[in-house]
LOVEX-826777 format. One line per 10 residues: number of its first residue (from 1); their letters; for each residue x, y, z of C-alpha. Coordinates in steps of 0.001 Angstrom, whole numbers. Example, Ala and Ser with C-alpha at 12.3 -4.5 7.8 and 13.67 -1.06 7.14 Angstrom:
1> as> 12300/-4500/7800 | 13670/-1060/7140 $
% end
This chain:
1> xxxxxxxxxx> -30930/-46538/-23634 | -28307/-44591/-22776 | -28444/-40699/-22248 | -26041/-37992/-23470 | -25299/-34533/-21110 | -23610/-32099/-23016 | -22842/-28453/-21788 | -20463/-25908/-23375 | -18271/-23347/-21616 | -15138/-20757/-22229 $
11> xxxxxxxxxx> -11350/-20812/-21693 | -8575/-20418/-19243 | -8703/-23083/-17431 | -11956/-24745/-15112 | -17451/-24959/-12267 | -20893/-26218/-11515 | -22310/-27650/-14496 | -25488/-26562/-15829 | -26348/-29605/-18460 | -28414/-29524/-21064 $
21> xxxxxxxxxx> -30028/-33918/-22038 | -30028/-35337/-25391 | -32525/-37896/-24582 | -35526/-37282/-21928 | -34581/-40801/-20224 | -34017/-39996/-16673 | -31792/-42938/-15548 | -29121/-43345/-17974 | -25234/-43612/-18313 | -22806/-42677/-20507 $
31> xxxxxxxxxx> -20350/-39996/-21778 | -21247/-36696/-20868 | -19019/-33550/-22178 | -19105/-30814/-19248 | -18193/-27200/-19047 | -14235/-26471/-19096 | -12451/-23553/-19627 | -9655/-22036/-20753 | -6044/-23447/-22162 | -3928/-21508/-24519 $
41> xxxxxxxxxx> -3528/-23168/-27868 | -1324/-26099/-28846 | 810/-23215/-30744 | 865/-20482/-28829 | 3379/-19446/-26313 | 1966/-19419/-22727 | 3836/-16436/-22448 | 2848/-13404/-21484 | 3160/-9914/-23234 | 1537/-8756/-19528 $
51> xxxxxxxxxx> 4213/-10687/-17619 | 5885/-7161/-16592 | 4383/-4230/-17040 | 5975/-987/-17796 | 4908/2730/-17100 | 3203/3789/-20638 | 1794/7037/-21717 | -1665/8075/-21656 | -3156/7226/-24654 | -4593/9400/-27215 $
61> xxxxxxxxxx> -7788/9046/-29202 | -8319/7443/-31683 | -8422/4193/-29279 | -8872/387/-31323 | -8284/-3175/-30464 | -9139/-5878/-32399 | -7413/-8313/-30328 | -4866/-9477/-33187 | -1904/-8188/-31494 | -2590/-9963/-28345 $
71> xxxxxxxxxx> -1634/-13386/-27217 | -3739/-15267/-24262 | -3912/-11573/-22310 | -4899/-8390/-23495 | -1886/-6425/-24924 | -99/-3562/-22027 | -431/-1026/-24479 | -3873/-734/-24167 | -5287/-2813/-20857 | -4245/-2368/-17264 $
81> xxxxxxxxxx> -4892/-5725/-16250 | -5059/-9771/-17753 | -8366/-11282/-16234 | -9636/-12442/-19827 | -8536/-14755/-22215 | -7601/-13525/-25568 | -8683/-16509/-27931 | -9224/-18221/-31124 | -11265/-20814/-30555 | -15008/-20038/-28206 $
91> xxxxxxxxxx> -16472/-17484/-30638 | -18548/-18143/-33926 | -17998/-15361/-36635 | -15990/-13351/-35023 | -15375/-9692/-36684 | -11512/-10621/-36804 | -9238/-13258/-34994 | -8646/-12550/-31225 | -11280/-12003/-28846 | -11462/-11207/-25192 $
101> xxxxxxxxxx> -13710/-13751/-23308 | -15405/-13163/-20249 | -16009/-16466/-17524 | -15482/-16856/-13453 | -11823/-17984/-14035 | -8601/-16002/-13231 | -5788/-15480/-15470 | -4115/-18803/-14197 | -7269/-20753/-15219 | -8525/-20877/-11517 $
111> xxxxxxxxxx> -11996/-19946/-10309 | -12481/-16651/-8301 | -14636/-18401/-5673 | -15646/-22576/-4541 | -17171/-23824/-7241 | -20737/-23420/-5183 | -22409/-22281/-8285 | -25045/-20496/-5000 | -23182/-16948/-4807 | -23486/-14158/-7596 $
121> xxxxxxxxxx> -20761/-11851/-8055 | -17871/-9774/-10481 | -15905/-12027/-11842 | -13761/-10809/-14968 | -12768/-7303/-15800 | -10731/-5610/-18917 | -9945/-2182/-17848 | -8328/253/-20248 | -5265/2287/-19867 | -5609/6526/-18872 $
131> xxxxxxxxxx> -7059/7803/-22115 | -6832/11684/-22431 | -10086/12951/-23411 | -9237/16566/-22207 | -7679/17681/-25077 | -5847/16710/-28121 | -3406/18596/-30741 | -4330/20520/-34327 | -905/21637/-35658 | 817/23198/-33250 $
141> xxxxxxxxxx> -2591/24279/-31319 | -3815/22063/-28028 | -7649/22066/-27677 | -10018/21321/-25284 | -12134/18424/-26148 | -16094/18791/-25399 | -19548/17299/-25684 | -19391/18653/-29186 | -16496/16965/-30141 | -19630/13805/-30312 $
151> xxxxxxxxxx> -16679/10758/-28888 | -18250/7527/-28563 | -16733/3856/-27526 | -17972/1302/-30168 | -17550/-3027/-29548 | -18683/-6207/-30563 | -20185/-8708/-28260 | -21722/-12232/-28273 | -22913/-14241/-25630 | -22037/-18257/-25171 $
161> xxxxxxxxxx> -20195/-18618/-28465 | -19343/-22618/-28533 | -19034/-22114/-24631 | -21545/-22479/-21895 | -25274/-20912/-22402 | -25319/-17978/-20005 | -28454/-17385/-17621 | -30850/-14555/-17501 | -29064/-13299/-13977 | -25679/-13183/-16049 $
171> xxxxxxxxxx> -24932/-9933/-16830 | -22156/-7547/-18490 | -20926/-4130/-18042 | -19719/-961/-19104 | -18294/1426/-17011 | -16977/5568/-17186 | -14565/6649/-14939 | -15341/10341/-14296 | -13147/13066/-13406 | -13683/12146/-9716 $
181> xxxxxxxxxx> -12385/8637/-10078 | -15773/7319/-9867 | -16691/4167/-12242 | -20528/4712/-13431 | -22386/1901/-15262 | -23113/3520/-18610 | -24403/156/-20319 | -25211/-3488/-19660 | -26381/-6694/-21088 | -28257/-9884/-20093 $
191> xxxxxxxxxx> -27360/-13445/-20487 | -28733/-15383/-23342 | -27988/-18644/-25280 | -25822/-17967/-28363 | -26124/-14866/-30976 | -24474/-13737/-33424 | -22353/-10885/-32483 | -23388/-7096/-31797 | -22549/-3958/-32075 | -22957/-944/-29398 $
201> xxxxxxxxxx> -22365/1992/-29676 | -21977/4097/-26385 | -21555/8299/-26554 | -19340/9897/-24128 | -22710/12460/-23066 | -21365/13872/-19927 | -18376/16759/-19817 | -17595/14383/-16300 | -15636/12126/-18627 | -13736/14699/-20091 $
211> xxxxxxxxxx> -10449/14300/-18584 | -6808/13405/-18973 | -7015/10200/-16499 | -10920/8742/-18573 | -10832/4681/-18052 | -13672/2335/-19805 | -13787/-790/-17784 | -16073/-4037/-18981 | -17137/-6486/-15868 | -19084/-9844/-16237 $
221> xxxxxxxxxx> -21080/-10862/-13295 | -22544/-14267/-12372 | -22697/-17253/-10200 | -19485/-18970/-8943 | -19320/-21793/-11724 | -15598/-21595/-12940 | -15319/-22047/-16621 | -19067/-21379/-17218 | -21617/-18384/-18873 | -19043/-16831/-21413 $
231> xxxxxxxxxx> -19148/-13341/-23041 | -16980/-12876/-25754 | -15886/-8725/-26951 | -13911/-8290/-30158 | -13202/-4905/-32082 | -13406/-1849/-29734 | -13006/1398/-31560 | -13605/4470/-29588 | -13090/8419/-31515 | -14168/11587/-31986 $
241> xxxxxxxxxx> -16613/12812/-34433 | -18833/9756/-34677 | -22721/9447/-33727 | -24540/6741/-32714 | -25062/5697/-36187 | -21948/5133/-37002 | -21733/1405/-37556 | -20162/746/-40561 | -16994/-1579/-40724 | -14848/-1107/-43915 $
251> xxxxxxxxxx> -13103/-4112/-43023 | -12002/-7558/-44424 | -10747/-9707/-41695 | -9064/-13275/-41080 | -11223/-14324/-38257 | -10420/-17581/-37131 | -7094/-20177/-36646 | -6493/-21831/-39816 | -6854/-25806/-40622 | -4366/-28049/-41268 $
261> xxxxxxxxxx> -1883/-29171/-42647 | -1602/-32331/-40780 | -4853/-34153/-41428 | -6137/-36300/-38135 | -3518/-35376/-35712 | -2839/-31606/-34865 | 796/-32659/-33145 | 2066/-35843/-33764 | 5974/-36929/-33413 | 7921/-36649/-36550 $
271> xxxxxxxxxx> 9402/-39727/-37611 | 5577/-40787/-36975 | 4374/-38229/-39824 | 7535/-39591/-41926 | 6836/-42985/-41519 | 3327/-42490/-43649 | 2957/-38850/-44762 | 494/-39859/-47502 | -1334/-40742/-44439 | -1124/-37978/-41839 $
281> xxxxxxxxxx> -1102/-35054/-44663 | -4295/-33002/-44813 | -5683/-32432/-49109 | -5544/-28988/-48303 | -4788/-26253/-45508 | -7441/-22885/-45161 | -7620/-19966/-44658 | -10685/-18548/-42723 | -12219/-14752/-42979 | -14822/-12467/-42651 $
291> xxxxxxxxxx> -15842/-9758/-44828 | -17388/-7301/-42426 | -18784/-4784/-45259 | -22274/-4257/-45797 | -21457/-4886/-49696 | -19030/-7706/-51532 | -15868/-7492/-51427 | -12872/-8711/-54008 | -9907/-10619/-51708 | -6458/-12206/-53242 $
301> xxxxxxxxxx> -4830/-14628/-50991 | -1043/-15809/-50317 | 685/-18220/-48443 | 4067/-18947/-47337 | 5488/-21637/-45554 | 8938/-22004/-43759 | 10672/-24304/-41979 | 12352/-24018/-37787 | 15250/-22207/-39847 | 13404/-19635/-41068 $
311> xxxxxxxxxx> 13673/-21370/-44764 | 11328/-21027/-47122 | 9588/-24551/-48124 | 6967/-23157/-50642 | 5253/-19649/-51284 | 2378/-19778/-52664 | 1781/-16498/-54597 | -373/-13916/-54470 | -3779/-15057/-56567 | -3774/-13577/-59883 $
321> xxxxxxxxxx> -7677/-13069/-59662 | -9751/-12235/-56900 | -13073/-13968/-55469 | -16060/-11912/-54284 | -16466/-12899/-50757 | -20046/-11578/-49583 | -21249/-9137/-47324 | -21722/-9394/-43904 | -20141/-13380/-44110 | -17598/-15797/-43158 $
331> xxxxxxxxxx> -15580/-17534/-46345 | -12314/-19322/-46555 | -9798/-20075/-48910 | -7892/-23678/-49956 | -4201/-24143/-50565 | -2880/-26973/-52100 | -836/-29531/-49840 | 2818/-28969/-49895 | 6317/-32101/-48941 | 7441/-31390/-45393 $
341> xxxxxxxxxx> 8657/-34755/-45419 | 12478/-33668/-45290 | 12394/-31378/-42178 | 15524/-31788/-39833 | 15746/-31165/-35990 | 14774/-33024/-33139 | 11956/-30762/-33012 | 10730/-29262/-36207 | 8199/-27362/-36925 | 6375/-25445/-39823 $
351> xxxxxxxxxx> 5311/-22215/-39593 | 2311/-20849/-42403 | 1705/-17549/-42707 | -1449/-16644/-44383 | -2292/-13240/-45690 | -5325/-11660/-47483 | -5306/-8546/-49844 | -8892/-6789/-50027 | -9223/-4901/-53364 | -11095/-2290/-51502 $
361> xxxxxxxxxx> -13529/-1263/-48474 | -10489/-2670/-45931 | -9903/794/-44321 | -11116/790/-40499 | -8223/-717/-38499 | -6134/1914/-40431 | -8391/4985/-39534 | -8037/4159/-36043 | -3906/3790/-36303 | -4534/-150/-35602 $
371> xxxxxxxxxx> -932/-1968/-34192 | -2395/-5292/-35006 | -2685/-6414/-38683 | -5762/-8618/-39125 | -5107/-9331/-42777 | -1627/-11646/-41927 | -2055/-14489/-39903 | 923/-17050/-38837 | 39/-20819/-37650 | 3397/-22663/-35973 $
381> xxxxxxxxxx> 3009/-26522/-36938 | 5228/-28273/-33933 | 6197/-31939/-34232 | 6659/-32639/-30621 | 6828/-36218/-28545 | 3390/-36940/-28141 | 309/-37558/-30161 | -2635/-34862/-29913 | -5939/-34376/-31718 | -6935/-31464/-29651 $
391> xxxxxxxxxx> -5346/-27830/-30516 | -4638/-27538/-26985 | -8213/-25186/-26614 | -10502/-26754/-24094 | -14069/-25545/-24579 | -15699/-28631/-22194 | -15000/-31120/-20350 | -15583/-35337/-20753 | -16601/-37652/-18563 | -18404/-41208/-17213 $
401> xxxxxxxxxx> -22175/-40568/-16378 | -23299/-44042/-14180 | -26833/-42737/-14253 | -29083/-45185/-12396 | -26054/-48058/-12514 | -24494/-48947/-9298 | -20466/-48489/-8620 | -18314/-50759/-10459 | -15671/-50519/-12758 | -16135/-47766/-15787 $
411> xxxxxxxxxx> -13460/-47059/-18511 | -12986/-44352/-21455 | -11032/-45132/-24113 | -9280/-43624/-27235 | -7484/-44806/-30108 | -4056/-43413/-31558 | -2157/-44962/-33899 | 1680/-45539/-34097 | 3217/-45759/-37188 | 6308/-47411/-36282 $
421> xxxxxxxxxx> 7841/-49420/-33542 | 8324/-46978/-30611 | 7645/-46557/-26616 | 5138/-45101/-24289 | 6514/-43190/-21447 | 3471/-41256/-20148 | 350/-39991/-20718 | -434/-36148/-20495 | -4116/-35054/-19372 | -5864/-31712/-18978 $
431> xxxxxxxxxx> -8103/-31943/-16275 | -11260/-29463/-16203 | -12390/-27894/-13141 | -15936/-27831/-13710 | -18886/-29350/-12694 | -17236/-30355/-9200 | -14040/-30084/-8008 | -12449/-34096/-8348 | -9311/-33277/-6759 | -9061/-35915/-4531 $
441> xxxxxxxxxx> -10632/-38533/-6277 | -8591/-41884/-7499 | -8854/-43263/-10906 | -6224/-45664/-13248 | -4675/-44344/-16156 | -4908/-47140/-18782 | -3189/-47675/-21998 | -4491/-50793/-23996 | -3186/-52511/-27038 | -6587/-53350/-28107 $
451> xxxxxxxxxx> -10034/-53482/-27221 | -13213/-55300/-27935 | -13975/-52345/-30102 | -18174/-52306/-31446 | -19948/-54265/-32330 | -17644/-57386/-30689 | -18921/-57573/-26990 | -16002/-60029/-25814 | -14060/-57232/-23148 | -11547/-60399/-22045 $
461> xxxxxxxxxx> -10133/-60198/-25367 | -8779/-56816/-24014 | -5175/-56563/-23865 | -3864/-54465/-21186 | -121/-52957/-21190 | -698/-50483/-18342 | -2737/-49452/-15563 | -1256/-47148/-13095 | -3241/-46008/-9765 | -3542/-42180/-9757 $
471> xxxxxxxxxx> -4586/-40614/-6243 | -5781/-37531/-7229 | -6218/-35487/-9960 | -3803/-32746/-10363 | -5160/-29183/-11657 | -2111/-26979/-12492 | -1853/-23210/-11851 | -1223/-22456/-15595 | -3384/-21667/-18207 | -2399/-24535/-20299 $
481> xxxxxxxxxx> -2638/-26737/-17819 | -1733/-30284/-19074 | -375/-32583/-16548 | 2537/-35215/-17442 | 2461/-38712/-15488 | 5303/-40391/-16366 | 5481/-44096/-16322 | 8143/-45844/-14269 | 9367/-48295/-16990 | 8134/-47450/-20717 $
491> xxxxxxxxxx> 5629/-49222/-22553 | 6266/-51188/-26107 | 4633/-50320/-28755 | 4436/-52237/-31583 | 2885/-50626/-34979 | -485/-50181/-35297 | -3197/-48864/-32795 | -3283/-48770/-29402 | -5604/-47040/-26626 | -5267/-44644/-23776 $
501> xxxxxxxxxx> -7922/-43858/-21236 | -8992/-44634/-17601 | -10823/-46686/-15013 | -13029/-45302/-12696 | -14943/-47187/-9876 | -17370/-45097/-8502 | -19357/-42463/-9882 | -18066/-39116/-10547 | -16930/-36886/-13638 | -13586/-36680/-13940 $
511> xxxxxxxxxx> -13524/-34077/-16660 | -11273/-34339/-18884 | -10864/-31309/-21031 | -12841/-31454/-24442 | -11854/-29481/-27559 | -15171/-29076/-29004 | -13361/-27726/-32107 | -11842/-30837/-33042 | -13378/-31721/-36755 | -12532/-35421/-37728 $
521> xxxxxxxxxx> -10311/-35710/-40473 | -11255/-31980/-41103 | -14599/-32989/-41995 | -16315/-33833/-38343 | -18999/-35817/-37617 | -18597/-38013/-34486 | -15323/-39285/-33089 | -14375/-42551/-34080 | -11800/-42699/-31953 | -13660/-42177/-28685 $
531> xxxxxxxxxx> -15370/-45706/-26416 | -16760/-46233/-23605 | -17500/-49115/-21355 | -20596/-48812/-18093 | -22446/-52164/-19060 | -19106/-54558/-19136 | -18785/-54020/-22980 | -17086/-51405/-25065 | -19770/-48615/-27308 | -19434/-45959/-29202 $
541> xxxxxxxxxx> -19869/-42512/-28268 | -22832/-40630/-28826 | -22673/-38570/-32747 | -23850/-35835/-30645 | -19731/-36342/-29164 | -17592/-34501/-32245 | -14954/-33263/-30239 | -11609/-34586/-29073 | -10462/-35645/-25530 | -7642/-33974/-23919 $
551> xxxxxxxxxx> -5588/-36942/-23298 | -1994/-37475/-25165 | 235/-40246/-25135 | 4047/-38914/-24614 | 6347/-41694/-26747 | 9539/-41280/-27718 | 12474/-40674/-26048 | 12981/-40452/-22222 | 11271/-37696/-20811 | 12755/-35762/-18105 $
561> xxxxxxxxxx> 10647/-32895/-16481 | 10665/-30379/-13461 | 6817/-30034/-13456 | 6176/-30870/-9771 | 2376/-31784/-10986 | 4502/-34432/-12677 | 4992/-37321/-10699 | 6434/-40888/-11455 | 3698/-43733/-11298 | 4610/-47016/-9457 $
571> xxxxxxxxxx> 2114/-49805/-9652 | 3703/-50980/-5917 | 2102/-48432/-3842 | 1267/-51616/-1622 | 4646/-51966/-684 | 5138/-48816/1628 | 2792/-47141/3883 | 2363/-43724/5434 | 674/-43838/9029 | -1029/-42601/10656 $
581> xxxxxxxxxx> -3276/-41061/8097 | -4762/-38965/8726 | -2350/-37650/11042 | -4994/-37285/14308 | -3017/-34468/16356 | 891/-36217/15385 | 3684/-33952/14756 | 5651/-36764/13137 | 4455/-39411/10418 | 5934/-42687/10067 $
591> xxxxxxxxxx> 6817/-44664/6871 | 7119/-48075/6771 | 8430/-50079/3303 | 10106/-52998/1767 | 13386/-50573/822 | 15328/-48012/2633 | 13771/-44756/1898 | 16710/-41937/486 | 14482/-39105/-655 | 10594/-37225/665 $
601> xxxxxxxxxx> 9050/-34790/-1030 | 5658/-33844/54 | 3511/-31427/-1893 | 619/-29506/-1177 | -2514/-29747/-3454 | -1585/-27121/-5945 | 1793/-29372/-7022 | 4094/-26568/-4509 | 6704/-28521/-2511 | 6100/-28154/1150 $
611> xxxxxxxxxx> 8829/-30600/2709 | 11885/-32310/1519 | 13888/-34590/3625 | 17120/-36761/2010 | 19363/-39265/4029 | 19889/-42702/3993 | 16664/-44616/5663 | 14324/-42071/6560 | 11900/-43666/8723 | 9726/-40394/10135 $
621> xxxxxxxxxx> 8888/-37217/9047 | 8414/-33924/11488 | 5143/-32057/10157 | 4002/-29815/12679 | 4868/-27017/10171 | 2124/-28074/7835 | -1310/-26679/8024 | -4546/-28995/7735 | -5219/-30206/4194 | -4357/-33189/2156 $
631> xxxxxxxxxx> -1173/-33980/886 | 818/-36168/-1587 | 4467/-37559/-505 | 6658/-38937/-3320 | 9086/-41489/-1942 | 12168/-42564/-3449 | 14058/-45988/-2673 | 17412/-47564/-2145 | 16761/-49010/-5421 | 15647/-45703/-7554 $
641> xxxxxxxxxx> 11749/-46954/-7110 | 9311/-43980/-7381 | 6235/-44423/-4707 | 3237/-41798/-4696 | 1079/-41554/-1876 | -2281/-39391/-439 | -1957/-38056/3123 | -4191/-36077/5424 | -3219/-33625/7789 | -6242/-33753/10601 $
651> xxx> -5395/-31977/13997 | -8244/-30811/16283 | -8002/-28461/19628 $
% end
């Protein structure tokens, strides 16, 4: 019997795992989805709005953000800094589409402290701009505001979403900056599994707030587990003349990304799609919303869809009649599927924008002068060079569990399908950094062009078209943080399926990133497309393991790229040697191999090139400029042959 771990967690990028058993077997093996974090979505720019940041005048009240004119970090106009990830994809029923979530990860996906998961401290913080709550204009008349004036901050919060459960010491904050530049809790929050979310209100009570330079500043704390114990805010409105009662949302809301059009793949090459569009064409595309009124509400809906040159393919009218969408509820609305079988580029793309019309009660964002428009919503449909059934949203992270089985050889598998002759070059992986930090662990990217899929048990009737030796895992200081390994000489594919994955020989999680919102064939259920193999014969994954694994298969043309996390894969890392290693007090490493050696480049473990050496048989390398740590060189041969290699800088006094 085999037993299932599952934990959930946010988004930016990476954690020790806290996981929760689908069977009470104590020694067990098998898949096990851990806690990731974040990774901007497939479509989304991983630019940021925050990149630069300008000088900007204080605000004045009325104060709103709904998060819908924000992309990955808070928009400048309002925030003064980019710790949280603005998302669509770790809340459930959220009040409109955006929300800031709360984890121990930076803005580049990396955790504030060692994944220890022992210490307790602030992690995340969303500070406002100056607000001036000293006075304000009537007409031509400036006057002071005061206690009277009854200003109070209003939000929305939940707590774990489809992220990580937080614990009862996790905590989040509001604070008041006062007149003396002093930040004073005025309200905070416990962890909890997942709610729906709340609204607080919170009255500005003391005239100590009352001045031109007021700041509201929201601060998770917890232990030092990366990824892990999410809080997710969405819709804060703060004005005058309101009471503590005021709760009321007039407001009709898209509140989530919409689905489709493709229907297994969410990227996929396009002469792939053309090749069988009946095939990779979703029945319908949605539209998803919330109606945030305490009574029904009538909506009309409209879509219209254009192409990389701005050309209209189809419009789909506004709706003649409305539907009552009910209070207090999500809903969506179908479209009909559309031809984008004719597109032209190298690299087209679709891009759907949705909009709503509420017949009435939609008036909040507009009371509080909203930039944002929650009622339009625009999805960008890339074809790119690879194959991908996440979104490009990791909310976990998947790996091997040997349980009580000793070491040997363990492999994950999945299945992607080519629809026409073509060629693999790499494979592109998100790796998670929760749980533990795998950095230096070596595993074997495989791609197979079949397996002994269940119920067959025969595993030599495996065919295997690649395994390539990987030394490390390489976490990338980006939010979407997919690496590329290129292979050195491409892989044929002939039609049909095929299978990527990886061998493992010890016992450890990789964790590989998992889009828990990955629905199969828009429907869900588990993923057909996932295997494993612990007992020396291929199973199925648990139906408790919906999601999709972050693992695409780049095909297609040759792929050039200047990602130093990028690195060229030779299966003859025999054939050369780095020594000593570790280094034990040298200031000079040696390299021995078959060909002259022409290029060096040695990299620390964040992908950063530390050294480069050219010439025409290098045959040592000076390194008493490089601090302890471990190190990859990447070698390159009379002959053009790529070489990879793990190296340890030791020195003691």
């Amino acid at each position: 019997m085999h037993k299932y771990k599952v934990t959930m967690a946010s988004m930016k990028i990476f954690c020790i795992a806290f996981f929760v058993s689908i069977t009470t077997q104590v020694f067990s093996q098998g898949p096990i989805i851990s806690n990731l974090n974040r990774n901007i979505y497939l479509n989304k720019s991983s630019s940021s709005n925050n990149a630069k940041r300008s000088i900007i005048d204080t605000i004045q009240l009325p104060f709103f953000d709904d998060f819908t004119s924000s992309s990955v970090y808070p928009n400048m106009k309002y925030w003064r800094d980019s710790m949280v990830y603005i998302n669509n994809q770790f809340a459930v029923s959220a009040p409109s589409y955006g929300v800031a979530t709360f984890d121990n990860l930076d803005k580049k996906g990396k955790p504030y402290q060692g994944l220890n998961g022992l210490t307790h401290s602030h992690s995340d913080s969303l500070t406002s701009n100056f607000i001036n709550l000293k006075n304000y204009k009537n007409g031509l008349n400036t006057i002071a505001y005061s206690i009277a004036d009854s200003i109070y901050l209003s939000f929305f919060y939940q707590t774990q979403g489809i992220g990580d459960p937080l614990d009862k010491t996790d905590s989040l904050v509001l604070k008041f900056k006062d007149l003396n530049g002093f930040w004073k809790t005025v309200w905070k929050a416990t962890g909890s599994s997942v709610k729906p979310f709340k609204q607080v209100l919170v009255g500005v009570l003391n005239p100590i707030y009352l001045n031109s330079n007021f700041q509201f500043r929201f601060i998770n704390y917890g232990k030092t587990t990366g990824n892990m114990n999410q809080w997710h805010i969405d819709y804060i409105r703060m004005k005058s003349s309101r009471n503590r009662f005021d709760t009321l949302v007039n407001d009709v809301a898209i509140n989530a990304e919409p689905v489709g059009p493709l229907e297994i793949y969410e990227s996929m090459p396009y002469d792939h799609f053309k090749a069988n569009p009946a095939f990779n064409q979703s029945a319908f595309h949605r539209v998803k919303l919330r109606n945030n009124n305490n009574t029904s509400v009538n909506v009309q809906y409209k879509c219209e869809v254009r192409n990389v040159y701005n050309k209209i393919i189809i419009s789909y009218p506004l709706s003649s009649s409305a539907r009552n969408v009910t209070k207090n509820s999500d809903s969506s609305e179908d479209f009909t599927p559309f031809a984008f079988d004719t597109l032209s580029g190298k690299s087209p793309l679709l891009k759907l924008k949705y909009t709503i019309a509420p017949l009435s009660n939609d008036f909040t964002p507009d009371n509080y002068n909203s930039i944002g428009d929650n009622n339009e919503y625009t999805k960008t449909v890339r074809f790119n060079n690879y194959f991908a059934y996440d979104d490009g949203s990791a909310e976990g992270g998947y790996g091997l569990d040997y349980g009580s089985l000793p070491a040997g050889p363990g492999y994950a598998a999945m299945k992607f399908t080519s629809f026409k002759p073509d060629t693999l070059r790499g494979i592109s992986v998100f790796f998670n950094r929760s749980v533990a930090d795998v950095q230096f662990k070596s595993f074997n990217l495989m791609v197979w062009k079949k397996i002994s899929e269940p119920p067959a048990n025969n595993t030599s009737a495996d065919v295997i078209l690649k395994r390539v030796n990987i030394p490390s895992t390489v976490y990338t200081d980006s939010i979407n943080g997919f690496t590329n390994f290129i292979f050195d000489t491409a892989v044929i594919l002939s039609q049909g399926d095929f299978f990527i994955g990886w061998q493992q020989n010890t016992n450890f999680i990789l964790n590989v990133g998992y889009d828990n919102n990955y629905k199969y064939a828009k429907v869900g259920g588990t993923n057909p497309n996932l295997f494993y193999n612990l007992n020396g014969y291929w199973e199925n994954v648990s139906s408790n393991i919906t999601g999709a694994v972050m693992m695409r298969p780049l095909v297609g043309r040759e792929i050039k790229t200047n990602n130093p996390a990028s690195v060229n894969q030779s299966v003859n890392t025999k054939t050369i040697s780095i020594y000593p290693n570790p280094s034990n007090n040298s200031q000079e490493v040696f390299i021995k191999a078959e060909n002259s050696i022409k290029s060096i480049k040695v990299y620390d473990c964040l992908g950063k090139v530390q050294l480069e050496f050219q010439g025409e048989n290098i045959e040592n390398v000076n390194i008493s400029n490089l601090n302890n740590g471990i190190y990859f060189f990447e070698l390159l041969d009379e002959q053009n042959n790529t070489y990879f290699q793990k190296w340890i800088k030791q020195s003691y006094e």
